[in-house]
C-alpha positions in Angstrom: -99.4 127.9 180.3 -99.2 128.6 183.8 -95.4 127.8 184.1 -94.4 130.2 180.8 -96.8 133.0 182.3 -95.5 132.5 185.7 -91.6 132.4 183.9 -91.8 135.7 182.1 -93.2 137.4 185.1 -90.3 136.5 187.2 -87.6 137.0 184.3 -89.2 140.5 183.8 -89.2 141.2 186.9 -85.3 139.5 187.8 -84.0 142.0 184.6 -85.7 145.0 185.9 -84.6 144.8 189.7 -80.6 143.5 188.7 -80.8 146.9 186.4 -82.3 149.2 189.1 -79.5 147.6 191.5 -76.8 147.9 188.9 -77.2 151.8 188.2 -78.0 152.5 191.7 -80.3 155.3 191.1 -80.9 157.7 194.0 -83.4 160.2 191.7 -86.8 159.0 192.0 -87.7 160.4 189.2 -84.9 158.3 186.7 -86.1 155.5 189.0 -89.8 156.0 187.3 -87.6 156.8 183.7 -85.7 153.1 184.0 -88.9 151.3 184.7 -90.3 152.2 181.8 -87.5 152.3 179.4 -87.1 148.5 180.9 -90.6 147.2 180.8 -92.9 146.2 177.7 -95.1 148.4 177.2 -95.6 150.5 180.6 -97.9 153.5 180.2 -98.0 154.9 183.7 -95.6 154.4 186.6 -96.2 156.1 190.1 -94.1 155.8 193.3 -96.1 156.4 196.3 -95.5 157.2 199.9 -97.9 155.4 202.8 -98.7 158.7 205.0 -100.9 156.7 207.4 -104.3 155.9 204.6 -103.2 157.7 202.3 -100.9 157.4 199.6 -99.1 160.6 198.2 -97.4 160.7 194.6 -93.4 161.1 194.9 -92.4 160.9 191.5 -94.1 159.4 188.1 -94.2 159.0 184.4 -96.3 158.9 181.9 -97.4 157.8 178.3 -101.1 158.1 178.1 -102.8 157.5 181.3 -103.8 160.0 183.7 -102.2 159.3 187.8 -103.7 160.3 190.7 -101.6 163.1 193.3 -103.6 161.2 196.3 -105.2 158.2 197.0 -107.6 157.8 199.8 -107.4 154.2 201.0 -110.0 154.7 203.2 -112.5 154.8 200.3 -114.0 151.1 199.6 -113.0 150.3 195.7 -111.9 147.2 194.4 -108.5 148.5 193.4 -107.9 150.0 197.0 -108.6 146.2 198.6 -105.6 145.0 196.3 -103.6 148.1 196.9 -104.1 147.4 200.7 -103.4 143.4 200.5 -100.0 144.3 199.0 -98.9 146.9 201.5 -100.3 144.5 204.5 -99.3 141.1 203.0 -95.9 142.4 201.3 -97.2 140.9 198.2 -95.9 141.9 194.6 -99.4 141.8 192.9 -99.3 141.1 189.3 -102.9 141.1 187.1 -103.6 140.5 183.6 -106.6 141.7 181.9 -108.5 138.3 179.9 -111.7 139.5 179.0 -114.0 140.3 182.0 -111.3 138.7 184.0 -108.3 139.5 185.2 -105.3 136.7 185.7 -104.0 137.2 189.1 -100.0 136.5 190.0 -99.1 137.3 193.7 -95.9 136.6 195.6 -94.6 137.0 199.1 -91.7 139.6 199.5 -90.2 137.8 202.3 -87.8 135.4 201.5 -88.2 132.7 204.0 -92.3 133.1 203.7 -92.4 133.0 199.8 -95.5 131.6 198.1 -96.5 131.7 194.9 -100.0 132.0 193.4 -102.2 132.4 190.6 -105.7 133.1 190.7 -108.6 134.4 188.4 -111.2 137.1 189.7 -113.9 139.4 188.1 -112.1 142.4 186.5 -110.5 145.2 188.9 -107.8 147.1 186.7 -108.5 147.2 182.5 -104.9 147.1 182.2 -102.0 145.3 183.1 -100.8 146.5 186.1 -98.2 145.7 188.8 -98.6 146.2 192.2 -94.6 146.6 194.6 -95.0 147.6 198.1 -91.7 149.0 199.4 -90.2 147.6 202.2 -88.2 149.4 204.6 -87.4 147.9 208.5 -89.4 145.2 207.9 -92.5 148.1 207.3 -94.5 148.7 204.4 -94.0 152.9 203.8 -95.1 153.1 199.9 -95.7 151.2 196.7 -94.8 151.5 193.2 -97.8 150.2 191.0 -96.5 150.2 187.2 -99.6 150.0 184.4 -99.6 149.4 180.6 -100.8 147.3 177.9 -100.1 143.5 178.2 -97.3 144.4 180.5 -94.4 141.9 181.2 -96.0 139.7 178.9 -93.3 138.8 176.2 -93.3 135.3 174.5 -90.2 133.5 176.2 -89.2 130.0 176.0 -88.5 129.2 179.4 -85.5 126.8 180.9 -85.1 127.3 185.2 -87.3 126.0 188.0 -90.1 128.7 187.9 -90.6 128.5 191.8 -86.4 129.4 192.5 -86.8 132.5 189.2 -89.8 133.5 191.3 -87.9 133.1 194.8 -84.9 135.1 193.3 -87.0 137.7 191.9 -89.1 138.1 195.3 -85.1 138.4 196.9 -84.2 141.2 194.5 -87.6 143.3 195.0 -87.8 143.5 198.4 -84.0 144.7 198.5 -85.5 147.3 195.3 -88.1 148.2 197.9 -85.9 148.6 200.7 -83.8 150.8 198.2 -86.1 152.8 196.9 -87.6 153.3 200.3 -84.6 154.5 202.3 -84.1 157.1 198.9 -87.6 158.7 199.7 -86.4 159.0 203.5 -83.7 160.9 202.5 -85.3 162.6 199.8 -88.1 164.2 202.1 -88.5 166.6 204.3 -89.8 164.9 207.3 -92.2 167.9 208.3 -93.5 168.7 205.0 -93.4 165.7 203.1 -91.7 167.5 200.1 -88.1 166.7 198.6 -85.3 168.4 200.5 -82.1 170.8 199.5 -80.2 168.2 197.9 -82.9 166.8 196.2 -83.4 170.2 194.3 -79.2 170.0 193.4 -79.7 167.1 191.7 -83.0 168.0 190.0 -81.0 171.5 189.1 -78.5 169.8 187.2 -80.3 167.6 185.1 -82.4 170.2 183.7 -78.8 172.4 183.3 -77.3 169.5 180.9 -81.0 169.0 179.1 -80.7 173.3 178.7 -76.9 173.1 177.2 -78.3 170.3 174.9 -81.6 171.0 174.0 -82.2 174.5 174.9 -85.4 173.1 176.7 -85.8 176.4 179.0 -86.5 176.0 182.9 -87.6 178.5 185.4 -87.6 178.3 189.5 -90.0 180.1 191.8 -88.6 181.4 195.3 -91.5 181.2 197.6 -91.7 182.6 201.1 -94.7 182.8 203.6 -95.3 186.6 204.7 -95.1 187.2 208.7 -94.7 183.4 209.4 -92.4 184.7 212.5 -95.5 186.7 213.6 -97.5 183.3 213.1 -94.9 181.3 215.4 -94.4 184.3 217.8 -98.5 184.6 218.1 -99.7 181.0 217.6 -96.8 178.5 218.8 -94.5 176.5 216.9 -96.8 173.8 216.7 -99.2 175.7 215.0 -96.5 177.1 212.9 -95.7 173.3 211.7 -99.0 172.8 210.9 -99.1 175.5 208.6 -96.0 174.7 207.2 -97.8 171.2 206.2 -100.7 172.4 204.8 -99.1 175.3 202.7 -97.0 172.3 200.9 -99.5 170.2 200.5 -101.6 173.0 198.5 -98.3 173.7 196.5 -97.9 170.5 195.8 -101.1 169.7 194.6 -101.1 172.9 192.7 -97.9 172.0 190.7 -98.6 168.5 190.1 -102.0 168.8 188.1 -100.4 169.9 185.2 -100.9 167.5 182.5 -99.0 167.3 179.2 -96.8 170.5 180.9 -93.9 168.5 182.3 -92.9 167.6 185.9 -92.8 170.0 188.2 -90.3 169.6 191.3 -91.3 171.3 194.9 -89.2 171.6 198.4 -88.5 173.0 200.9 -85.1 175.6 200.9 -85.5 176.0 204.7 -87.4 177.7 207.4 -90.7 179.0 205.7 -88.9 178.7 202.1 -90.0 177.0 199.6 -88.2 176.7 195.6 -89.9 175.3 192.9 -88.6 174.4 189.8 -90.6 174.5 186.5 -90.2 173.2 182.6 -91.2 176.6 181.0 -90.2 180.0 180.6 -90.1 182.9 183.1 -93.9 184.3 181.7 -94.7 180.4 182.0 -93.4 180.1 185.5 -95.0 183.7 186.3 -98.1 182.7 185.6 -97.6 179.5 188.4 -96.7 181.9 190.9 -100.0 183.4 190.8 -101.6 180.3 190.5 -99.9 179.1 193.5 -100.7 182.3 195.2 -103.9 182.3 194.7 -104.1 179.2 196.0 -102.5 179.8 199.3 -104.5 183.4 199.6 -107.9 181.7 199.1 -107.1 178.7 201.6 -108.7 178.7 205.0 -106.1 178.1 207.8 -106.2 177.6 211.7 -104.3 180.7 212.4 -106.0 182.8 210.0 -105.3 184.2 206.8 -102.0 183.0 205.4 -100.0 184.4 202.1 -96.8 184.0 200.3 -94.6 186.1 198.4 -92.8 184.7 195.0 -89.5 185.9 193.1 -89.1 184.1 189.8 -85.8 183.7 187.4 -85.5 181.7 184.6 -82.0 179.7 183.3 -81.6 182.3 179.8 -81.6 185.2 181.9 -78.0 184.4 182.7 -74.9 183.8 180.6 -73.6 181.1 183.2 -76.2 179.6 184.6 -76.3 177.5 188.2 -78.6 176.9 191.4 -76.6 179.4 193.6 -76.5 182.3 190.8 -80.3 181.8 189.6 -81.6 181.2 193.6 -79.8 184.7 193.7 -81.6 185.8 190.9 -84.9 184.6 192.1 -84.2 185.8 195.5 -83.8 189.9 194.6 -86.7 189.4 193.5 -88.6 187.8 196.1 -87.5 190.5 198.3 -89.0 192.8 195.6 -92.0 191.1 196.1 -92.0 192.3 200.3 -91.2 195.5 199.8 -93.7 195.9 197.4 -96.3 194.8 200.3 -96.6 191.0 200.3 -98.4 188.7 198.6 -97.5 189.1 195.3 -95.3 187.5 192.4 -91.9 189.4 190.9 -90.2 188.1 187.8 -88.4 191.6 187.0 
């Protein structure tokens, strides 16, 4: 039993990583879209960056399972000791719910260290669930863990040596995790921990070609920080870049907890600016800004009292639509929004 298991892990796993090697994916978010299209039965897939204990979502999808924006490593949970073991032991973690059990399949990432094991403990995750830490420099700086129902688990006759299927596959994920991981370090900004210009160029243009073909309308929110020169002038640049990192990380977090509403996409346009770009109309998107003011106005900071401004456009407002002519769009309007007196949201 143990040698078909073990052989339909690493098959699995060898078809999955030649694909994401093959297409050469540099969108996080397609990444998440060709894991699941891939694997048997995946109901949640989240890619997450290490930021010291804590693990921040970059990009996920989802079928019926809920996934957490954050994860505090600190905090002593079964599921956080395995999560730790594969980030520290650059172990791909595989377990398999059987009963009050779960069937444990671990393998070392590193080619010339490989081991193969498979143990049974008390019950930690009631689903299938795979556990890849990405490698990047020989250093662990995120993890994709992948969840469903009796996932990888197909019934496959099996023909190679299991050990050199698992050896291969550990080969091919650590150069997945090295992949993926040297797309997030370009994908980010390194101050804010957000996605970067290009990121939103490429995010842009997929929802364009979904809007020609579907007419799935999207909107994008301009968002600005009032006075932030007066906050650098006053304070230091230091403090500056602190608020800078807590502002996104509120925005983030704000966007992101919208279930069943589509992805949202945050990051940072430059200096103080922020664009966000949303699956729903211009009232839809509206109605975020404020939320996302609100937000930001009722935050405590260590410079004091901190507020944005927000312009909002939407892709049907325009005959030709495209990022420089709805940023444009979005941008009158922001500009609406300080002359007006700051602190508010314009979508007219």
């Amino acid at each position: 039993m143990q040698k078909i298991w073990g052989w339909a892990l690493a098959k699995e796993l060898y078809t999955l990583s030649t694909l994401l090697s093959s297409k050469y994916e540099t969108n996080l978010s397609r990444v998440s879209e060709l894991i699941m299209d891939t694997l048997k039965d995946v109901e949640n897939i989240g890619v997450y960056l290490l930021d010291k204990d804590t693990l921040v979502c970059l990009a996920n999808r989802t079928k019926t399972t809920s996934h957490l924006e954050e994860m505090d490593l600190n905090q002593i949970t079964p599921e956080n000791y395995y999560i730790l073991k594969s980030i520290e032991d650059k172990e791909i973690i595989y377990f398999y719910p059987k009963g009050k059990k779960n069937i444990i399949y671990a393998y070392n990432m590193v080619p010339h260290n490989f081991r193969y094991t498979k143990v049974l403990i008390n019950s930690v995750f009631d689903k299938s669930t795979l556990l890849v830490p990405l490698v990047f420099n020989d250093s662990v700086i995120g993890i994709v863990i992948i969840k469903g129902k009796n996932l990888l688990l197909k019934k496959l006759k099996y023909g190679e040596d299991i050990k050199t299927m698992l050896l291969i596959s550990a080969i091919y994920f650590a150069s997945i995790g090295r992949f993926i991981a040297s797309v997030i370090d370009k994908q980010l900004d390194p101050l804010t921990k957000v996605s970067i210009r290009r990121s939103f160029e490429i995010n842009f243009n997929d929802k364009l070609e979904d809007y020609k073909k579907t007419k799935a309308v999207f909107s994008l929110l301009i968002i600005d920080i009032d006075h932030f020169k007066n906050i650098n002038d006053t304070y230091g640049h230091l403090n500056g870049d602190i608020v800078l990192r807590k502002l996104a990380k509120i925005l983030f977090s704000s966007l992101r907890n919208r279930p069943g509403r589509g992805q949202d996409f945050l990051c940072r346009w430059g200096g103080e600016e922020f664009i966000v770009l949303l699956s729903c109309d211009k009232e839809g998107a509206k109605l975020v800004g404020e939320r996302l003011r609100s937000a930001i106005d009722n935050s405590e900071f260590s410079v004091g009292k901190v507020t944005i401004s927000i312009g909002v456009a939407s892709v049907n407002e325009a005959e030709e639509a495209s990022p420089d002519l709805l940023v444009s769009l979005a941008d009158e309007r922001l500009y609406k929004a300080k002359e007006q007196g700051r602190n508010r949201v314009v979508a007219e």
